[in-house]
MIFI-110002 format. One line per 10 residues: number of its first residue (from 1); for each residue x, y, z of C-alpha. Coordinates in nm, 2 decimals. Example, Ala and Ser with C-alpha at 12.3 -4.5 7.8 and 13.67 -1.06 7.14 Angstrom:
MIFI-110002
1) 1.23/-0.45/0.78 | 1.37/-0.11/0.71
***
This chain:
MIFI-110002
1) 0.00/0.00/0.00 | 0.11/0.34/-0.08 | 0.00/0.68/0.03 | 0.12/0.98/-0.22 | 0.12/1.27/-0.03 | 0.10/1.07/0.33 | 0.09/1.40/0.55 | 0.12/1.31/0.87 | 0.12/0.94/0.84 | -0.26/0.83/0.96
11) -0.38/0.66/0.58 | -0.08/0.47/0.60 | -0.11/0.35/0.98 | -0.48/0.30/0.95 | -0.40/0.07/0.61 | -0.18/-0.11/0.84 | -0.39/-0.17/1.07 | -0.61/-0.32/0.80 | -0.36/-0.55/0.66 | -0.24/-0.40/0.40
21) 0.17/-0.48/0.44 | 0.40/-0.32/0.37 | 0.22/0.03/0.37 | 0.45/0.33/0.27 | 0.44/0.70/0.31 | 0.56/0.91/0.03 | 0.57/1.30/0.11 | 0.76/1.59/0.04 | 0.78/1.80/0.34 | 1.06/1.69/0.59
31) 0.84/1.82/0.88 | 0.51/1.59/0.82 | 0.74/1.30/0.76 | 0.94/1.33/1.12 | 0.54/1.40/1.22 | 0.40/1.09/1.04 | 0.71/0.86/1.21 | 0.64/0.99/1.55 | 0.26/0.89/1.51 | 0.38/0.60/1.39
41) 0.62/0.52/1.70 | 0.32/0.63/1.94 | 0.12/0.38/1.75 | 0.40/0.12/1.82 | 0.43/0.09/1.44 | 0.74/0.21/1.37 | 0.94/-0.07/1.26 | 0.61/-0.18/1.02 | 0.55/0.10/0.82 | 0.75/0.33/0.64
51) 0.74/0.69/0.56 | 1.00/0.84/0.30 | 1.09/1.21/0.17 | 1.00/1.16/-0.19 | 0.91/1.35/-0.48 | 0.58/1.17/-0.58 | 0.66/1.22/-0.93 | 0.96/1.06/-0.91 | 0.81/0.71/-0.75 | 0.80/0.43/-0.93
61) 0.45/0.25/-0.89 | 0.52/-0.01/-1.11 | 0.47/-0.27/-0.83 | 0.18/-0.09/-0.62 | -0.12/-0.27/-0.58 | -0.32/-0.02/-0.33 | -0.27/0.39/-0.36 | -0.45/0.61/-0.13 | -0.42/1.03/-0.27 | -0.52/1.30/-0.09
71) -0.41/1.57/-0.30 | -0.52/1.91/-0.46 | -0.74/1.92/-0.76 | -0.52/2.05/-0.99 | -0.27/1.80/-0.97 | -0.50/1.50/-1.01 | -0.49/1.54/-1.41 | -0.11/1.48/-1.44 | -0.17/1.22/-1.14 | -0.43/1.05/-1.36
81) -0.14/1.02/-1.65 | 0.15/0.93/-1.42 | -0.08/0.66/-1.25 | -0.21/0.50/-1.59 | 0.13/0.47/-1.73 | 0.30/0.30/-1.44 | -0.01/0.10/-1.22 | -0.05/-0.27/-1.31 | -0.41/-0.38/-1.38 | -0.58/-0.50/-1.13
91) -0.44/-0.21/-0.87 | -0.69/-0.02/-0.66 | -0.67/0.40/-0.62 | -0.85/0.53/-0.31 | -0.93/0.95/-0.38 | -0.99/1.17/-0.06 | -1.21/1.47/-0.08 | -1.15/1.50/-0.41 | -1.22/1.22/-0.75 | -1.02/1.23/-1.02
101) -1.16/1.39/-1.32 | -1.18/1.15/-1.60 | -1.15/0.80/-1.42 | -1.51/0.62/-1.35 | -1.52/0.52/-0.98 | -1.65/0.20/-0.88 | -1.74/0.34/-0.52 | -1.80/0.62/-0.36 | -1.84/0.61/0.01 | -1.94/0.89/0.26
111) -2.03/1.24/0.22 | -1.89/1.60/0.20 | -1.56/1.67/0.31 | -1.54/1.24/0.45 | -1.62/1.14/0.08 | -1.34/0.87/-0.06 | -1.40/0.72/-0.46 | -1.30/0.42/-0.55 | -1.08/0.33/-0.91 | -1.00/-0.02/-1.01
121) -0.70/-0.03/-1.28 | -0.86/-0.21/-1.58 | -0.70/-0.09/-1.88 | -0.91/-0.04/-2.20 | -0.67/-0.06/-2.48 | -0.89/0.16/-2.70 | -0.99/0.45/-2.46 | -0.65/0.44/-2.29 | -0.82/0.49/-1.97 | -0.93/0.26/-1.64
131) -1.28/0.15/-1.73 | -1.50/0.06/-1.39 | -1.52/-0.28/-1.30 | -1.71/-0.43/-1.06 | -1.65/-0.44/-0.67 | -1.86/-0.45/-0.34 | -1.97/-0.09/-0.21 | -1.79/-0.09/0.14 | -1.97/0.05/0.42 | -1.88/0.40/0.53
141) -1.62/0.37/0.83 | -1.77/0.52/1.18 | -1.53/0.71/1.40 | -1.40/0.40/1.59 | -1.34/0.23/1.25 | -1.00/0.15/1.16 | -1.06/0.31/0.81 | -1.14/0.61/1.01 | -0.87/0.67/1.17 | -0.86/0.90/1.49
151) -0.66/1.23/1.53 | -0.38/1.19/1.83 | -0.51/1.25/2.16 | -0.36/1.61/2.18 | -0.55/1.69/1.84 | -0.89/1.55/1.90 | -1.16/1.75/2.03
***
């Protein structure tokens, strides 16, 4: 599992939690990813997942299975290219707050600013773009969920 853009770590922790091994981080900012390894630590996680200063555009996702993006609107187009060209079929992208423009999601859970879609990779030769293929609708995650995760302790309220 891979998070572009991980923040402060808590898509890649709660995918951990989930299963989903191994589960890397992949942000920019030197700050969020001492953050994201401290949560992880506090978790006692540290030695299971992995958060790395990287350019986004320069990681290879040939081998991904599971992305998770939470990223601004106007990168998502070049995402969308950079995504197509290097995801195997068969791999699963997970949108927050934001869907990706021209890809057909095959679920959308929750609502407003908690709203995730759903994109399987299925390459249609002729369109050149993931066509929607089937999957179960999940149900939406309640606060004690492990797809939900929590804020820190300090940060809740």
């Amino acid at each position: 599992m891979v998070d572009l853009g991980s923040g402060d770590g808590r898509i890649v922790l709660a995918a951990h939690r989930c299963g989903l091994r191994p589960a890397v981080g992949y942000e920019l900012n030197p700050w969020l990813v001492g953050l994201a390894r401290l949560h992880a630590w506090r978790a006692g996680c540290a030695g299971s997942v992995c958060y790395l200063r990287e350019d986004l555009w320069k990681v290879s996702l040939r081998d991904c299975r599971n992305v998770s993006v939470f990223l601004a609107p106007s990168v998502l187009p070049l995402l969308e290219d950079k995504l197509l060209a290097e995801l195997p079929a068969g791999a699963r992208v997970v949108s927050g707050r934001f869907p990706l423009p021209t890809w057909q999601p095959v679920a959308v859970i929750g609502e407003g600013l908690d709203r995730v879609w759903a994109y399987d990779v299925d390459m249609d030769v002729h369109h050149a773009r993931p066509a929607a293929t089937s999957c179960p609708i999940l149900p939406t995650p309640g606060p004690g969920s492990a797809l939900a995760p929590s804020l820190p302790s300090s940060q809740a309220g």
